[in-house]
N, C-alpha and C positions, 0 to 999 in steps of 0.2 A: 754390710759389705756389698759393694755392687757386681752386682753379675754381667760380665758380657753378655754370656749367651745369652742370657735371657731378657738381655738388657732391662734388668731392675734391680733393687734393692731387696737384701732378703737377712735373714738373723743367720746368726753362725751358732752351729750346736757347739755343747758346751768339748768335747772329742775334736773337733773342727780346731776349737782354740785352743785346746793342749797341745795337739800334733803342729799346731804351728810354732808353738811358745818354748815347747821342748822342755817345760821345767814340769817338774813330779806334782800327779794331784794329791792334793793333802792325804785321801786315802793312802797314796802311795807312799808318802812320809812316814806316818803312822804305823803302817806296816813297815817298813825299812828299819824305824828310829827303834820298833817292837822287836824285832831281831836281834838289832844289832846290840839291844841291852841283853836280851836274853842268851846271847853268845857267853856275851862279858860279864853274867853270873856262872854261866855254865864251868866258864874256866877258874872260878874260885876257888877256893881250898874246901871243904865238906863243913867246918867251924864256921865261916863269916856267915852275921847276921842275914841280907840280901839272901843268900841261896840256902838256909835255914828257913826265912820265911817265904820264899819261890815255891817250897816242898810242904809246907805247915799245914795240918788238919787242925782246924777246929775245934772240930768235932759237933757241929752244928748240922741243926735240918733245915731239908731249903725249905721253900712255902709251896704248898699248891699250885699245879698247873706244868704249865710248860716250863723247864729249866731256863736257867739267865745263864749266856755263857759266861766261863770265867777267860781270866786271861791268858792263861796256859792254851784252852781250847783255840783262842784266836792264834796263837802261837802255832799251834801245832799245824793249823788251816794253813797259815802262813810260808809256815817251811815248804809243805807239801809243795803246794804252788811255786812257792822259789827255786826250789833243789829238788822238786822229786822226793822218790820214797828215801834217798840216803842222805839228808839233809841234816838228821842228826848224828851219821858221824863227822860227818866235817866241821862240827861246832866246837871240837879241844883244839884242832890245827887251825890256829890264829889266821895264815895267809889262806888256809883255803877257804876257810869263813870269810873272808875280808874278800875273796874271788867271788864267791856264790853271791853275797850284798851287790857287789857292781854289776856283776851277770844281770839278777834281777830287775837293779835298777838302770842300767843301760838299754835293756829289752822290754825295759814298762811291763813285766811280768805282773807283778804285783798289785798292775790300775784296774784292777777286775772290781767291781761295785761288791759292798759286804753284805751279807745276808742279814 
């Protein structure tokens, strides 16, 4: 990109080209598409397979060291950041779940780099 002021050429950070382009970084996908499944088990019936195996132990040991997160933990990261601490009760009310996704993703909530 050229720069007037400084009249030269310079690289654009990669925040530079998002805020221009306006479309969601993949993280922010991921995170949304991770939601927005985890709603649409939450509103299952307690019998379907999907939210049977959302809740399933094992009954396995992890290995040594530092834990791997699972997918629940990103979830839960997830909410927090989207909705705040009451982000799990708005996931039975379809339309308020379906408000707090567009919040998120309207406000680039969710483009925060993952740990």
């Amino acid at each position: 990109m050229y720069d007037n002021e400084e009249e030269n050429w310079r690289l654009l950070t990669n925040e530079e080209i998002y805020a221009s382009v306006k479309n969601p970084t993949i993280t922010e996908t991921i995170r949304l598409s991770r939601l927005r499944w985890f709603g649409h088990v939450q509103r299952m019936e307690e019998n379907r397979i999907p939210k049977r195996v959302l809740y399933m132990n094992l009954g396995t040991t992890r290995l040594r060291g530092r834990p791997r997160n699972r997918w629940q933990d990103e979830v839960w990261e997830d909410g927090k950041i989207g909705g705040g601490e009451e982000w799990q009760e708005k996931v039975h009310n379809r339309e308020e779940w379906k408000k707090l996704l567009r919040t998120a993703r309207n406000r680039r909530i969710l483009h925060m780099p993952m740990e």
